[in-house]
N, C-alpha and C positions, 0 to 999 in steps of 0.2 A: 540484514539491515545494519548500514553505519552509519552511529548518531544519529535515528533514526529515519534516515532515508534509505529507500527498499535500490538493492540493487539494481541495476537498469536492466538486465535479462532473468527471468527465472525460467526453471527449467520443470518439468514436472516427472517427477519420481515414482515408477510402479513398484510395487511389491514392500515390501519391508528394510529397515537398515540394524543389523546387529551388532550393537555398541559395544558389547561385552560390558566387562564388569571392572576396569581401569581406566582411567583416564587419568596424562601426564601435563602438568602445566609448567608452563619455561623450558622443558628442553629434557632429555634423555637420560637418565643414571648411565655411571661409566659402564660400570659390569652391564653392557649390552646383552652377554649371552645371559644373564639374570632376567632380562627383558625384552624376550623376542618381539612382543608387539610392538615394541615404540620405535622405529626408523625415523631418525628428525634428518632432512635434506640439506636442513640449513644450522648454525650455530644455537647456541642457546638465547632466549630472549635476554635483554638486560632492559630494567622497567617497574613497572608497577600495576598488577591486577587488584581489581576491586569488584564487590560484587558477581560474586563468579554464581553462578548456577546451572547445574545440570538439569534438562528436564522443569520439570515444575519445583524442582528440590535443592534449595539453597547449599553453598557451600560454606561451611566454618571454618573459617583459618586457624582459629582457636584449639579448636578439635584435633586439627589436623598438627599441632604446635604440644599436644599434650599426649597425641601418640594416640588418640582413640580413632582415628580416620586415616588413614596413608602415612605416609612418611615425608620427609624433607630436605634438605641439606645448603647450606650458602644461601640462608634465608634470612629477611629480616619481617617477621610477622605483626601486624598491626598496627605498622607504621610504612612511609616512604621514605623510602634514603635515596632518593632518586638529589642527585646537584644540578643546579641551572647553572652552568658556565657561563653562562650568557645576559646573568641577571645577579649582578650589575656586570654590566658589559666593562671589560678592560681596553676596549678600539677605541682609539680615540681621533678626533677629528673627522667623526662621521663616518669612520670604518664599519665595515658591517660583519657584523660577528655571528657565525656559524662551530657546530659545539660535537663530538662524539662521546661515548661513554665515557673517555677519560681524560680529554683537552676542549680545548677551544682553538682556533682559529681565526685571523679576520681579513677582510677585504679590503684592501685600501685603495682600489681602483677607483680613478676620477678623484683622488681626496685631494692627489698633490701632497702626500707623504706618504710613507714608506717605513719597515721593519714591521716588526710579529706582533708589534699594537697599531703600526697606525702615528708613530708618535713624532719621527724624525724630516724633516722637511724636506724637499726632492727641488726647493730651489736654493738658488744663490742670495743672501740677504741685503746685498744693494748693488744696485750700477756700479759702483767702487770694484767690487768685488766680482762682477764683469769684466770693468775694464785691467782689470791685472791679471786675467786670464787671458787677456788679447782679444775677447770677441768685440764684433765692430756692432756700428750703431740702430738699432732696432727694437723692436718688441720684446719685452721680457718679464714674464710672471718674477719679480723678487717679493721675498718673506721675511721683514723685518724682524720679526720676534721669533725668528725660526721655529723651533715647538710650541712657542706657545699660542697663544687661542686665538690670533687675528688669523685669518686665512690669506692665502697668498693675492698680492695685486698684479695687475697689471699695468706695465709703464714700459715708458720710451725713454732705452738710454741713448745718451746723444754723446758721445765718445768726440769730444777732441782732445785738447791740453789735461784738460779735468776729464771726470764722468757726471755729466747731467742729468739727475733724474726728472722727467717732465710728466704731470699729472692733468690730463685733459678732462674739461667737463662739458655742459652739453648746448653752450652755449659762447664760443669762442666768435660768431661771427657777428658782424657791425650790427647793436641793437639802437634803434631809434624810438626816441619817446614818442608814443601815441599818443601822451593828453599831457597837456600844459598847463592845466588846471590848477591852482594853488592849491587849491583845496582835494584834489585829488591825485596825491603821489603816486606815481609810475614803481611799482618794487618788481625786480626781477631777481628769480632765489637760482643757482646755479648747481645744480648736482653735478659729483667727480666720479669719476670711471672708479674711486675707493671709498672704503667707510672714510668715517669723520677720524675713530679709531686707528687706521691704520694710516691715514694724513698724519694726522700728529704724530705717530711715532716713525716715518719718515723724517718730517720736518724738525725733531727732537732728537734725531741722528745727524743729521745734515751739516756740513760747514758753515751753509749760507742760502737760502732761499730766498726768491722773487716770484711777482707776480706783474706782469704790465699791464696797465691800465691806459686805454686813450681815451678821452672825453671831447667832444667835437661842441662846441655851441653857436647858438648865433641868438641875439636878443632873449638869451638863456641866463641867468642867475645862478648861483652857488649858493649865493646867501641876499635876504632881503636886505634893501636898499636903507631903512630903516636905524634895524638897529644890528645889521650882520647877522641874523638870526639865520644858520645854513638851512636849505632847503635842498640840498642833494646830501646823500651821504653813504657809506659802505659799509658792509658789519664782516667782518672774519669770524672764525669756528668755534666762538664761546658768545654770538651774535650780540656781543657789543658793539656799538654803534661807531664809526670813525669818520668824523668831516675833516682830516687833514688831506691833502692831495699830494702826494710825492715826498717831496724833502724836508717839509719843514714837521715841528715838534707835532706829535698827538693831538697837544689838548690847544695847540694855536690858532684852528679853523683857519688858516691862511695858506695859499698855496704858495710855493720856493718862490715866486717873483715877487708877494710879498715881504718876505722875510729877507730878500736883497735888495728890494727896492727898485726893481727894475720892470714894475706891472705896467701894463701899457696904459693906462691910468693911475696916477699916482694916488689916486683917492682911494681904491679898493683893493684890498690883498690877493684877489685872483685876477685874470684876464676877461672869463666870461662876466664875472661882475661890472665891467667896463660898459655891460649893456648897447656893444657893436653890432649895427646892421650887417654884419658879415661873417663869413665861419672862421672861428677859431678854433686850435684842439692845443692839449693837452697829455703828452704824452708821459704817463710817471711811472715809474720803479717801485713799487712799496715791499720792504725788507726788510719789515720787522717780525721776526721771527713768530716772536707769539702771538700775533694779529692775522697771522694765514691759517688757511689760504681764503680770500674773500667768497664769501657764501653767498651775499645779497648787493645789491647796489637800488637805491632809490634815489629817484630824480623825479623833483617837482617844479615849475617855472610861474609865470606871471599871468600864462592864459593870455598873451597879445598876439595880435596877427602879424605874420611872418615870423616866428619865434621857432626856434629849433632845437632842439636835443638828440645828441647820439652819441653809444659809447661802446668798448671794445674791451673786452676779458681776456687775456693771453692765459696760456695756462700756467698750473702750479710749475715751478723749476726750481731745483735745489740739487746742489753739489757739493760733493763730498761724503765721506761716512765717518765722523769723525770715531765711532766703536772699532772700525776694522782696523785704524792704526793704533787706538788704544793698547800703549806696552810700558814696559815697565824694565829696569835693567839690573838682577841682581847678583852682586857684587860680590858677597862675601857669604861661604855655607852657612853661617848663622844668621842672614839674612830672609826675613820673607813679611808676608804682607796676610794681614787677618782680616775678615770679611766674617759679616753673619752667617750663622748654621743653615748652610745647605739644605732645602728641603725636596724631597725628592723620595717620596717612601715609597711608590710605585711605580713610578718611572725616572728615569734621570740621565738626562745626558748633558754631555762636557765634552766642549773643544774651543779649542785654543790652537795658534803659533807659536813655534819656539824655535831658537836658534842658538848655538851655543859649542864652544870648543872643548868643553867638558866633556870625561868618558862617562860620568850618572850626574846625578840629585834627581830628588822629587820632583814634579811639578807643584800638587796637591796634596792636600790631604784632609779629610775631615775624620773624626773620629764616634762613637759613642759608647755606653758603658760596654757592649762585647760588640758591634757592628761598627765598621768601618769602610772606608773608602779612598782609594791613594792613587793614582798616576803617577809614573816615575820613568825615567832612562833608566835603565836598571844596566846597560851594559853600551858600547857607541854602537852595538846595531842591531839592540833591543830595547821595546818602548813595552811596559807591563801595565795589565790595569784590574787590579786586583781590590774583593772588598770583601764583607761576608755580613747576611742579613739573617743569623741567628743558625744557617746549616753549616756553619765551618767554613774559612775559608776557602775562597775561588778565585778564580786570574785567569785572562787574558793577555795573549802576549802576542806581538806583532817581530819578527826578526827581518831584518832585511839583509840583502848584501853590500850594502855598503855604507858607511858609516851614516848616522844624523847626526855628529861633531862635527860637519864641517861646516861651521858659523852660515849657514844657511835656513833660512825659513821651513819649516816642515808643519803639516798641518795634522793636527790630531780630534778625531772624532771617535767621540767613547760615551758607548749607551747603556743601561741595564734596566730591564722591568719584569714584568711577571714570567715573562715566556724566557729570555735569552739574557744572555751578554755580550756585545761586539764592541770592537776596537778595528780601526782604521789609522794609520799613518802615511800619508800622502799620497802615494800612489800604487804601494802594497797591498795586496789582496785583503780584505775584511774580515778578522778571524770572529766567530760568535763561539761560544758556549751555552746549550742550553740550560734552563732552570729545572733544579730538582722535582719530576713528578709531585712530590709533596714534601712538605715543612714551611716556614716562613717563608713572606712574599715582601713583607714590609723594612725598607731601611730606614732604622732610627739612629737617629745623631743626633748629639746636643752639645760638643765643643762646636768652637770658632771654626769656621776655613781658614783653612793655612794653605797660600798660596807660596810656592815658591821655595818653601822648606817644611821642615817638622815642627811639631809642639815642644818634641823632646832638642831641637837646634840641630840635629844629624843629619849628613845627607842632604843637607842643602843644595837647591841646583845653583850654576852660576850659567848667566847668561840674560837673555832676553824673552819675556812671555807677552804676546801681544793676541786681542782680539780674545778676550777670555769669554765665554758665554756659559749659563749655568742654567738647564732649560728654556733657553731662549734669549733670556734675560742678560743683555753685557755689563758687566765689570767695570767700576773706573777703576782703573790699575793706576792713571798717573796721578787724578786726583790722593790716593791713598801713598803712592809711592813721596810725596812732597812732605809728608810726613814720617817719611818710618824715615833712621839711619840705615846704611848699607842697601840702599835701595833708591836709584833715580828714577825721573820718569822720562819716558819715550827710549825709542834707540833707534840710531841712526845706523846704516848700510844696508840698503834693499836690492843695491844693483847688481850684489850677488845672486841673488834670486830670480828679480824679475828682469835683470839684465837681457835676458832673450826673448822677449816682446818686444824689441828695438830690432827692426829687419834693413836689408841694403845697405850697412852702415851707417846705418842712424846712431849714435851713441846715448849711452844711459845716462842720466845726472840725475844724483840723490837728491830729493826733498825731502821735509820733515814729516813729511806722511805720505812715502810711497816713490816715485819716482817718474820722470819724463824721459821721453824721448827726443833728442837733439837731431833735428835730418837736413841741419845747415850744409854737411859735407855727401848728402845721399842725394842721388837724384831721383826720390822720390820722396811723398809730403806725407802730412795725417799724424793722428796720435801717435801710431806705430813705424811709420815709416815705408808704410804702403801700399800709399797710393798714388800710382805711376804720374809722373808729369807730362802732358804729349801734347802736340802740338800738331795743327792740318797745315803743308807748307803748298803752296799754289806754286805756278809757273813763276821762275824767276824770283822767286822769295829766296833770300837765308839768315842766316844768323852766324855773328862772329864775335866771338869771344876773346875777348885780350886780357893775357894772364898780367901782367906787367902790370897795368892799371890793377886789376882786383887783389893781387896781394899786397899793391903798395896800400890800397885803402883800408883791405882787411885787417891786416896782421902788423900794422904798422905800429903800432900801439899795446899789442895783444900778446905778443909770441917774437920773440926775438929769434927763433928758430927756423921759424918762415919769413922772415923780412927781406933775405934774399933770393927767398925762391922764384925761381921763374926769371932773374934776371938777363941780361946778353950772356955773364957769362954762366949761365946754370947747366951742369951736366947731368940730365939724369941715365942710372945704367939701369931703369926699369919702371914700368907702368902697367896700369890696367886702366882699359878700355870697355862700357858698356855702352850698346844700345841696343833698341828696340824699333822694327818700321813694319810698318803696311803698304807697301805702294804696287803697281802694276806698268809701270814705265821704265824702261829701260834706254842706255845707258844714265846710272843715276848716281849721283854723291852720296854714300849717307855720312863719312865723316872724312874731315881734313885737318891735321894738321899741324903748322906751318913753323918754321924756326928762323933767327935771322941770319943762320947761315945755310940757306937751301937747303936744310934737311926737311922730312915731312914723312909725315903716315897717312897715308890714303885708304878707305874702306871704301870700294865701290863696286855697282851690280855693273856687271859688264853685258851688252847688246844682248845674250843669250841667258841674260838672267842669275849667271853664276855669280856666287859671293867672289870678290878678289881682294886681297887684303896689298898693296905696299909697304914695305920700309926703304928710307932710302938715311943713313944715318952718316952716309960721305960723299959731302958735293962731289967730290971727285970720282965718285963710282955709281955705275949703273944702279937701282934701287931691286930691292930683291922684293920677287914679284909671285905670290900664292894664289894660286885657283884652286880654290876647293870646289871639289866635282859635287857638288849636289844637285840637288832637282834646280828647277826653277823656280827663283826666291820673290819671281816678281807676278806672283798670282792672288793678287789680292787676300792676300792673310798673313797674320801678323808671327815675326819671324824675331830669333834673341840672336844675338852677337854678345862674347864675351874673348876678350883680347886682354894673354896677362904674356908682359915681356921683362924677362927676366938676363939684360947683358945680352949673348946673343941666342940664346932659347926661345922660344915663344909657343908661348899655348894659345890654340885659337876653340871654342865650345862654340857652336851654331845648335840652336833652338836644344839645348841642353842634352844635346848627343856628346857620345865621347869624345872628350877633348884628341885635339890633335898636335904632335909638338912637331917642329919645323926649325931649320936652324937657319940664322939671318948671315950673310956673308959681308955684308957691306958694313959693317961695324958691330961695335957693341954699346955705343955712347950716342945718347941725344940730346945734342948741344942748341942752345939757346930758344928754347921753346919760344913761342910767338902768339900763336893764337890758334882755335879753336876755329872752323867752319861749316853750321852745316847749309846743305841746300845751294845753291851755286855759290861758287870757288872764283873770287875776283882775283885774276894774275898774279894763278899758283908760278912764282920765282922756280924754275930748277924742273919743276914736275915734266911725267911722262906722259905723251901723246895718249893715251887711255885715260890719266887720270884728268887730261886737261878736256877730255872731248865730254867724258862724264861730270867736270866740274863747271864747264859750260850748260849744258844741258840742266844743272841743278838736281832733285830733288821734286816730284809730286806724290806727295801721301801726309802720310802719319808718322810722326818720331817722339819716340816716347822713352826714358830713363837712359839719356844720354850720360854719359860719366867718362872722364877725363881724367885720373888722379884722383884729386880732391876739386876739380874743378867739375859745374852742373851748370852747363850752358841755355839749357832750358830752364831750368827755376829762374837762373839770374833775368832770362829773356820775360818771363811769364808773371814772376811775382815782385812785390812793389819790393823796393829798393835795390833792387840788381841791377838797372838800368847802364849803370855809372860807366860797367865794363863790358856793358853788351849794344851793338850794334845792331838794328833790325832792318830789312830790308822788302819791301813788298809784301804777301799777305800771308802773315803768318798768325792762325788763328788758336786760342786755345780749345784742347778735344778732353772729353769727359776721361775717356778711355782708347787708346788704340783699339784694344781688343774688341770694344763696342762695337754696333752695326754704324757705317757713315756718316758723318757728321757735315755740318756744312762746308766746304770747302775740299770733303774727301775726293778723292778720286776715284772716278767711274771706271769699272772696267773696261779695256778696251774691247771695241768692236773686230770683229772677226769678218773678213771680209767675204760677203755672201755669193755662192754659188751662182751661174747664168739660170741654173734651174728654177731657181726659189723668186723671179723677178715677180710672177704673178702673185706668189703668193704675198709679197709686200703691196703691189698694187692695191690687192684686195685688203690688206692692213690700212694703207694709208686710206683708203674712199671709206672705211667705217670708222675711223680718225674724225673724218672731216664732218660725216654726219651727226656724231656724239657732237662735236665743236659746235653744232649749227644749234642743236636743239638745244642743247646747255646756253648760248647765247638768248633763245628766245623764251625760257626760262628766266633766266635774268632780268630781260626787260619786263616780264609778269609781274615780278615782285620786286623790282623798286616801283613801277606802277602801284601795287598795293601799298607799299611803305609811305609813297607819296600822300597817298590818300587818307593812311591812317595819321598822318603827322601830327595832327590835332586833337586825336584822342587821349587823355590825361593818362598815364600808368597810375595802376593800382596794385593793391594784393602783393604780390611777390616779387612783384619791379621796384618796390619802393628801396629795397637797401640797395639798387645798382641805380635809381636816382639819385639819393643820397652822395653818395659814393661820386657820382656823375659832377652834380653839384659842388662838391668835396675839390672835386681834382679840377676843376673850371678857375676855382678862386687863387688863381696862380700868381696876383700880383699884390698878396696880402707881405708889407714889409714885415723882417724877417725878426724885429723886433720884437713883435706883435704873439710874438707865436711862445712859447713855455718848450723845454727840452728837459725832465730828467734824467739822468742816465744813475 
């Protein structure tokens, strides 16, 4: 029996069992041969027995402790010295902690952290800190307070110029008041995919946060007629109450047309107070930081017939992080920056950026009476992180091969708790250290934080510390730094670093927290610079680009460098050429062009599908003519050209196979550039019978990251204000993506022309064609017949927000006065 339940089999035993006259408890004496009977299978028990008894006859431990019963050895008699590892658990964040005789363990699966408690965060702490990793725009668990106690959220960053964080809750779509009753207001309370907790410390990191609000009424009130007493109103995350709408002050209960004067009534501060037989809305922006994100919205009205109300929640949005650029710039070794005593006695972790042309200094330091703790450059391609919590000093050291002086951003994560020590420097492997089997666990400090240098003034670092976290918790480094001498705040050059999240030639440009990408010279768009520009060109479509005009408008002003580019007499002795197509028709343009002294560069698929490239850089000589033998380029999938010409060299790369070089005979100089063509070629001056029969014919498919130089004939065609120097001609549509499945205006494959064999078998296609056609028509007439009939039935239940809505978009001739616009 265990704990007294009987085993689930017994067995029944004949004859006798002879126990002899020893019996061994926990496990075997060494001297074996002293003790032939005892054979143990398995190791020694480690544990605790109680109540032992043989037989009907109790055992004494006592007895056996004073020599008068057996013997003993690595015994603790009449106590348990058994340790709970486990009790108090050291997992933190809901790790689950499992324990053997002389450690503990824990599980941090499903926690969303990570290391030997449990303690260090396994995301990213904002959209910010996405977007400068390059990832594009999507779903993403971030963790504001990294270790510390909010758990991780879920949000949608929205990656353009900025990083967008957007916080959805559960009630985002068009809510119409059900009862108009004065006396009984309508409140709708709005739960967010996060705590209230980890909102605000979003919204308390953030640059800038909104929320839009639209308000629809019709013969609806704000406030009574009376004495302006509000009768709708909104409460944000500390459920104080808010009757302003948009732009104007808190405590003014007037909405922005009031406060300019411009209400469609001059009597009343909002629109709906106007008390119009017809819908108006209201669309506002509210952007006051500490009044998000709106939790509740209550609307109550007058109770008259025909009277309306409805209104529309957008979700939380807030941009920027203003902790992740948090830095600081110090100047001089005896320089640094003090902060309250680190606390941290059983877990602690610190990280920070740093960047700096120095071969040491500290980072950190805290001290206390023998326990300390320090982060330092110790050498340019060693990062140490050494402390000691009463067992003698310890350190971890991260070496790399190549230097962290080189004034770039390096990122350092450095933890210690009961189990280990680790340190991480950017992209170098994770060195730990574990913790002594036993002695102290707990770090004690009681100076200042000394960020930046020592207590004692030595070893100062010089350079820049940005994004400092201290369990979770960030640092104001600039705030403090406006204070101390030999210490500014912020620091400026990031394009060293993140310079390479700018793809295609997109260019970097520094801002004061972080950096953009510039993709006016790429042909291609997005935060990063890539995402392709493509266009669906139909029969007889093209587009023409004229340099002349776009450098005189661009650069006229700008750059005296390019003022003359591109003019009659411009010579270039080199260029690069990109595009991108999809099509299935042959012979086809995909690029021309054109100079005004009959030179030209022709790319086009010839009858059999091959890529052929022209140069032709002397009216007076035949144009030198390449066929690269590849498959056939015109089977509907999408295909890379890249053309770099170099005087008379030329590299030509097709779908990013090995380049091929080619030498040009007809010159080394392309004189007076002209323009740009894609998709048919209107009288190519000079060209050769192949490029004119293919520049006749045009162009049907997809072209996407055209490039010319620095000229992008497709963005200038596609996006607002390129117009000036582009010419469009027939139906040229914009496409998500070439590489996408067809778009509207793609082109079909071509039809293959069928066999005498296969004629039955179309026949029989088309008569079950016509029969699906028949029944699908007599289907149709069923059911506008039923529609007819139900015309007269009122909607209810679930139709009512697409009546709404219906109603909403009908009222098309309300003047435009009438209407309220925050932005």
């Amino acid at each position: 029996m265990v704990d007294g339940e009987a085993a689930p089999m017994a067995h029944s035993l004949r004859g006798q069992i002879e126990s002899g006259d020893t019996y061994y408890l926990g496990g075997c004496p060494d001297n074996s041969s002293a003790h032939p009977g005892c054979a143990a299978s398995a190791g020694g028990f480690q544990g605790c027995l109680r109540l032992i008894s043989i037989g009907d006859e109790a055992v004494d431990p006592i007895s056996v402790q004073q020599g008068a019963l057996g013997s003993f050895r690595d015994l603790q008699i009449d106590t348990c010295g058994l340790t709970d590892r486990c009790l108090p658990s050291y997992c933190e964040h809901g790790g689950e902690c499992s324990q053997s005789w002389s450690t503990f363990s824990c599980d941090c699966a499903h926690t969303g952290y990570t290391g030997a408690t449990c303690h260090s965060s396994l995301y990213e702490q904002s959209c910010e800190a996405h977007w400068h990793r390059g990832d594009s725009s999507g779903l993403y668990y971030i963790d504001s307070d990294g270790s510390g106690p909010l758990e991780p959220s879920l949000v949608y960053c929205n990656m353009t110029d900025t990083a967008w964080t957007s916080v959805q809750h559960n009630g985002s779509h068009l809510v119409r008041v059900k009862s108009l009753n004065e006396e009984s207001p309508h409140p709708v309370f709005f739960k967010y995919m996060a705590s209230m907790d980890q909102l605000q410390t979003i919204i308390d990191y953030a640059d800038n946060c909104q929320q839009e609000l639209t308000f629809h009424c019709k013969k609806s009130r704000l406030s009574t007629p009376q004495d302006g007493t509000p009768v709708s109103w909104w409460a944000g995350r500390t459920d104080e109450t808010h009757t302003y709408w948009g732009g104007s002050q808190p405590d003014a209960h007037k909405c922005t047309c009031g406060l300019e004067g411009n209400c469609i009534d001059s009597q009343y501060y909002c629109n709906c107070d106007a008390d119009r037989n017809e819908w108006t809305s209201t669309t506002v922006v509210l952007s006051r930081k500490k009044c998000l994100p709106v939790t509740q919205v209550v609307t109550r009205g007058g109770g008259r017939p025909h009277s309306g109300a409805a209104y529309a929640l957008g979700p939380l949005r807030c941009s920027g992080d203003n902790s992740f650029w948090n830095s600081a710039s110090f100047n001089t070794e005896s320089s640094y920056l003090h902060f309250p005593t680190f606390r941290g006695e059983l877990s602690a972790d610190v990280s920070f950026f740093f960047k700096t042309t120095a071969s040491s200094g500290v980072f950190l330091e805290n001290l206390g009476i023998t326990d300390f703790i320090r982060l330092e450059l110790r050498a340019p391609t060693e990062v140490a992180f050494s402390f000691d919590v009463g067992n003698g000093p310890r350190e971890v050291t991260v070496q790399s091969p190549t230097a962290f002086n080189d004034n770039r951003w390096h990122l350092v994560r450095a933890d210690r708790n009961v189990k280990e020590a680790s340190l991480q420097v950017g992209q170098q492997p994770r060195k730990t250290q574990p913790a002594p089997a036993a002695g102290h666990a707990r770090l004690q400090l009681n100076s200042q934080l000394f960020v930046g240098g020592t207590a004692s003034r030595q070893r100062g670092f010089l350079g820049c510390i940005r994004s400092l976290r201290l369990n979770g918790l960030a640092l104001d480094l600039e705030e403090r730094a406006t204070m101390t001498p030999g210490v500014e705040p912020g620091c400026p050059g990031h394009c060293s670093t993140y310079g390479h999240l700018c793809h295609n030639g997109g260019r970097c440009r520094e801002k004061r927290r972080g950096i953009s990408c510039d993709c006016t010279f790429s042909a291609y768009d997005g935060p990063f610079c890539e995402s392709d520009i493509s266009a669906y060109f139909g029969a007889g479509s093209s587009v023409i680009y004229n340099f002349q005009e776009h450098y005189n408008d661009t650069f006229s002003k700008n750059s005296s460098s390019f003022t003359a580019l591109f003019h009659e007499d411009l010579t270039l002795t080199g260029e690069m050429a990109t595009l991108s197509f999809r099509t299935t028709g042959t012979p086809s343009s995909l690029l021309y062009v054109s100079s005004f002294d009959e030179e030209y560069l022709s790319v086009i698929l010839a009858p059999n599908g091959s890529l052929q490239i022209r140069y032709k850089l002397d009216r007076h000589r035949e144009p030198d003519v390449f066929n690269f033998g590849f498959k056939n380029l015109a089977d509907g999938q999408l295909h890379h050209v890249r053309i770099n010409r170099e005087a008379a060299v030329m590299f030509v790369e097709v779908n990013q196979n090995a380049r091929r070089q080619v030498i040009l005979s007809s010159g080394t100089e392309f004189n007076a550039v002209k323009s740009i063509m894609l998709g048919t070629v209107l009288e190519p001056l000079g060209a050769d019978p192949d490029t004119l029969r293919a520049g006749a014919r045009g162009f049907t498919g997809c072209l996407s990251a055209v490039r010319f130089g620095p000229a992008v004939p497709l963005k200038a065609a596609l996006r607002a204000g390129g117009r000036a120097q582009v010419t469009v001609r027939g139906h040229v549509a914009p496409a998500p993506r070439c590489a996408d499945a067809a778009g509207p205006g793609a082109p079909a494959r071509e039809a293959t022309r069928p066999l005498a064999g296969d004629a039955g078998v179309i026949a029989v296609v088309i008569f079950i064609l016509l029969c699906i056609t028949a029944i699908a028509i007599r289907i149709y007439q069923q059911r506008w017949l039923y529609q007819k009939n139900e015309t007269n039935i009122p909607k209810t239940g679930d139709n009512a927000e697409t009546a709404l809505k219906s109603e909403l978009n009908m009222q098309s001739t309300v003047n435009e006065s009438q209407k309220e616009y925050f932005f």
